[in-house]
C-alpha positions in Angstrom: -4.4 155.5 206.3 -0.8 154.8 205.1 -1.1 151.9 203.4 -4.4 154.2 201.4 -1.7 157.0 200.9 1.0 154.2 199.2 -1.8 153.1 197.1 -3.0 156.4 195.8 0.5 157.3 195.0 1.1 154.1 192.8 -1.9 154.1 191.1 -1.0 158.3 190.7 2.6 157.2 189.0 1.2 154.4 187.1 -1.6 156.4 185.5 1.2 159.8 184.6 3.6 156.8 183.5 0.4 155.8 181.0 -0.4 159.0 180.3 2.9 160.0 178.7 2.4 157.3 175.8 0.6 159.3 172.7 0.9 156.6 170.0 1.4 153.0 170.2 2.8 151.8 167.1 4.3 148.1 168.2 2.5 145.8 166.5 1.3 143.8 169.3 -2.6 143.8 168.4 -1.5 142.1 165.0 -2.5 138.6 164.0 -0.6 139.7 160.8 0.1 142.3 158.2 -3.1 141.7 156.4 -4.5 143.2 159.8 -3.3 147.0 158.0 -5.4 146.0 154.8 -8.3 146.9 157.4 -7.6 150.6 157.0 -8.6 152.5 154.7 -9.9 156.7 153.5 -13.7 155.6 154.6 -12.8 153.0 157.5 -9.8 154.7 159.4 -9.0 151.7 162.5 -5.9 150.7 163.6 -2.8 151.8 164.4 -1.5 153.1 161.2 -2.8 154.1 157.7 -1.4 151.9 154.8 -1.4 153.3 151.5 2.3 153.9 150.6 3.1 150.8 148.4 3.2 148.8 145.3 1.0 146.9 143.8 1.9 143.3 145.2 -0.5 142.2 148.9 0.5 143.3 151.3 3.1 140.3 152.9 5.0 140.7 149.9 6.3 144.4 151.8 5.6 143.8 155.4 6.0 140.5 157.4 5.5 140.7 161.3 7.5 137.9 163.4 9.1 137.6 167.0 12.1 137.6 165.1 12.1 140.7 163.4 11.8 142.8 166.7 15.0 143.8 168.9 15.1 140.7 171.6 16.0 143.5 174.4 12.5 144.7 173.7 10.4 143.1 176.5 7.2 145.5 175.5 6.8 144.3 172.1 5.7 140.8 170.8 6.8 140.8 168.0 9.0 143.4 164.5 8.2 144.0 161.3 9.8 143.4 158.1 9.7 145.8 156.2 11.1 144.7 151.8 11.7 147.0 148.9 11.1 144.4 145.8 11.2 145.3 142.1 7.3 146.0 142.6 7.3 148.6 145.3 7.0 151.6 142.9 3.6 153.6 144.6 1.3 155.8 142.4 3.8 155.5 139.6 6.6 157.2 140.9 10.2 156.0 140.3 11.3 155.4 143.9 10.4 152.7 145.7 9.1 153.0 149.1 7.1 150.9 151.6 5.8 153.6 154.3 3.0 153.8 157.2 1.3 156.3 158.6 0.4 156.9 162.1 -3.5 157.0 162.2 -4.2 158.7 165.5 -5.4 162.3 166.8 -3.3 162.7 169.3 -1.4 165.4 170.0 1.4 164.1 167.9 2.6 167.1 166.2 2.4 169.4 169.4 4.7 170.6 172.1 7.9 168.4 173.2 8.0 164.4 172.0 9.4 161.7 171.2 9.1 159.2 168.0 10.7 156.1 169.2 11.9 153.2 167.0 14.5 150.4 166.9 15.8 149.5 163.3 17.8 146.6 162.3 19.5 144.9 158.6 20.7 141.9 158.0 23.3 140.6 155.8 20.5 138.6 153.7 18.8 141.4 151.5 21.1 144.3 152.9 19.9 147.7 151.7 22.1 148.8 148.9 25.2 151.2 149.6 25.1 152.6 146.3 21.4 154.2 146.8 19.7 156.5 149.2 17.4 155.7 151.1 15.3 157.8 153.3 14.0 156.0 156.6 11.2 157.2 159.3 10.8 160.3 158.1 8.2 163.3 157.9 7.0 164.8 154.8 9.3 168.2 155.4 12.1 166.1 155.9 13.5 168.1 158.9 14.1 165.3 160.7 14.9 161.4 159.5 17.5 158.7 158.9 19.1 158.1 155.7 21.7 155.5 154.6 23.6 155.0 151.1 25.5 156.7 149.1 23.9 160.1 149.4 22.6 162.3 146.4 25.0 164.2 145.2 27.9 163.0 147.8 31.4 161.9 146.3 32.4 158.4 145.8 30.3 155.8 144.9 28.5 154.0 148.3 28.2 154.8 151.3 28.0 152.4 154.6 26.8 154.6 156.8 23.5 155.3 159.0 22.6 158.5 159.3 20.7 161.0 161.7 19.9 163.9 159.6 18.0 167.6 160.0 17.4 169.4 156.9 19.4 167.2 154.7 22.6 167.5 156.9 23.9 164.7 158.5 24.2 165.4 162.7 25.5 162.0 163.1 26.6 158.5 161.9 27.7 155.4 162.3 28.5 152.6 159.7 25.6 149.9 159.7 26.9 147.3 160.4 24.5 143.6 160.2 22.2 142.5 163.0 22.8 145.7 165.3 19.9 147.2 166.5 19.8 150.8 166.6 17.4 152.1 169.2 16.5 155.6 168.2 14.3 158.9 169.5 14.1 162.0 168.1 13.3 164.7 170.4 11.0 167.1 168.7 9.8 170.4 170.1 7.5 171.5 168.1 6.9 174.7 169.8 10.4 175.6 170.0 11.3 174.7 166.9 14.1 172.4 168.0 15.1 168.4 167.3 17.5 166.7 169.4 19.0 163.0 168.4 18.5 160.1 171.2 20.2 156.4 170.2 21.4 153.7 171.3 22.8 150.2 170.2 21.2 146.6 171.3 19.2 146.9 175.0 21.3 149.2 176.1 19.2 152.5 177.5 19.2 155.7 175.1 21.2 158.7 175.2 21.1 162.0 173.8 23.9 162.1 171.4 23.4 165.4 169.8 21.3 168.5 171.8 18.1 170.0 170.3 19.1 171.9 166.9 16.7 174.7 165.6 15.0 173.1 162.5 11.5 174.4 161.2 9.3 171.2 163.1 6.4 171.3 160.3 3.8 168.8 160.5 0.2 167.9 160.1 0.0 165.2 162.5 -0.4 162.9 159.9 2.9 162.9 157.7 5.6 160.9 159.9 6.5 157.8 157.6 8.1 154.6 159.4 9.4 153.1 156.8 11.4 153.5 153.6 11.6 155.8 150.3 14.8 154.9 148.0 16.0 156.9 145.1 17.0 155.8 141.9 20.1 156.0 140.4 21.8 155.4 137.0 23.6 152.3 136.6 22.5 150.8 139.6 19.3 147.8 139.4 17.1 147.2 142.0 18.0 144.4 144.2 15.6 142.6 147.3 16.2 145.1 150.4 14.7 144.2 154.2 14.6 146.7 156.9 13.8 145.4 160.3 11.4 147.9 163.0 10.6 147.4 166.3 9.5 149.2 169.4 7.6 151.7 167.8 5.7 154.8 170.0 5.4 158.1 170.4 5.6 159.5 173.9 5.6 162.9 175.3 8.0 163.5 178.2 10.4 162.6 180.4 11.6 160.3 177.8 11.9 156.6 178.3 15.2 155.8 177.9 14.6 152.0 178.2 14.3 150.1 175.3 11.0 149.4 174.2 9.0 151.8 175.8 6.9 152.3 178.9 
């Protein structure tokens, strides 16, 4: 009878442990990027809608690899690369961006959660300092990262990575080459609220700043991992790689260990 009780209780915490996982967004079903090419408006599979992107296939923006993900990350097999060229200009626009989608209908965009992600640079194809770019994201732009020089901001660059909530920055730290940021935001989405979870290499996340009252407005459908960059005068485009990894969404407690549950 004990030994029935100790087994119903495992198999109890092992299925609420699995249960709190909403979104799997790791990569690890890939044989490649082309695997994305396999969504589309009429055939909606996979993990993630690609549609955000320039003209060039698809390896030319996103390259998967065991080398690309955070090596503290035991859960996922492998990162993506994620490259701004000079053809990643989407639906004629004038920024350049390389973005997916979560394709799910989950409960994604309800009650308390948690978008998790690891992102990385490297000194070969560094993201500029003189250009903003606006990272992981959701349409509203309550909640995201942003690094370069700001729009608008004094000075001319700007080293920093930033946690920001309706285009104020809540935190930062200067990005420096081949850290690995491990990042969740909180979201509330029925108490309005967003609170800032991060931490550096495999070391286990902590809440840096409390929930903040933003307005948390989304469809579900309108969270973009990845990258949009502004233009600015007197500045070219230059090759930029972004490196992503242990990518979920979960609802709580929060796993603070890297890579997920």
């Amino acid at each position: 009878m004990k030994s029935t009780t100790l087994l119903a209780a495992v198999l109890s915490a092992f299925s609420t442990t699995h249960a709190a996982l909403l979104w799997d967004g790791r990569f690890n079903d890939f044989t490649s990027a082309s695997d994305l090419n396999k969504w589309s408006w009429s055939n909606q599979v996979g993990p993630y809608q690609y549609y955000i992107h320039g003209s060039s296939p698809v390896d030319k923006y996103i390259s998967l690899s065991e080398a690309y993900k955070n090596p503290n990350d035991t859960h996922s097999r492998q990162g993506a690369r994620f490259t701004l060229d000079n053809t990643a200009y989407w639906n004629g626009q004038n920024m350049r961006r390389i973005e997916l989608i979560p394709q799910t209908k989950e409960a994604i965009n309800r009650g308390k959660v948690y978008y998790h992600f690891s992102i990385m640079r490297s000194d070969k194809n560094a993201p500029s300092v003189y250009r903003e770019h606006q990272i992981c994201f959701f349409e509203s732009h309550f909640t995201e990262l942003k690094s370069g020089w700001i729009s608008g901001e004094s000075g001319a660059s700007n080293p920093n990575l930033q946690w920001m909530t309706n285009q104020r920055s809540g935190w930062k730290t200067e990005w420096k080459a081949g850290v690995w940021h491990n990042v969740a935001y909180e979201i509330d989405f029925s108490a309005n609220k967003v609170g800032f979870w991060h931490s550096e290499g495999g070391e286990p996340l902590k809440l840096v700043v409390a929930p903040v009252s933003v307005s948390t407005s989304s469809n579900g459908a309108d969270w973009h991992l990845g990258i949009l960059e502004l233009p600015r005068n007197g500045y070219g485009d230059t090759t930029e790689d972004f490196y992503f990894s242990g990518v979920y969404i979960e609802t709580g407690p929060i796993t603070t260990a890297i890579g997920g549950p």
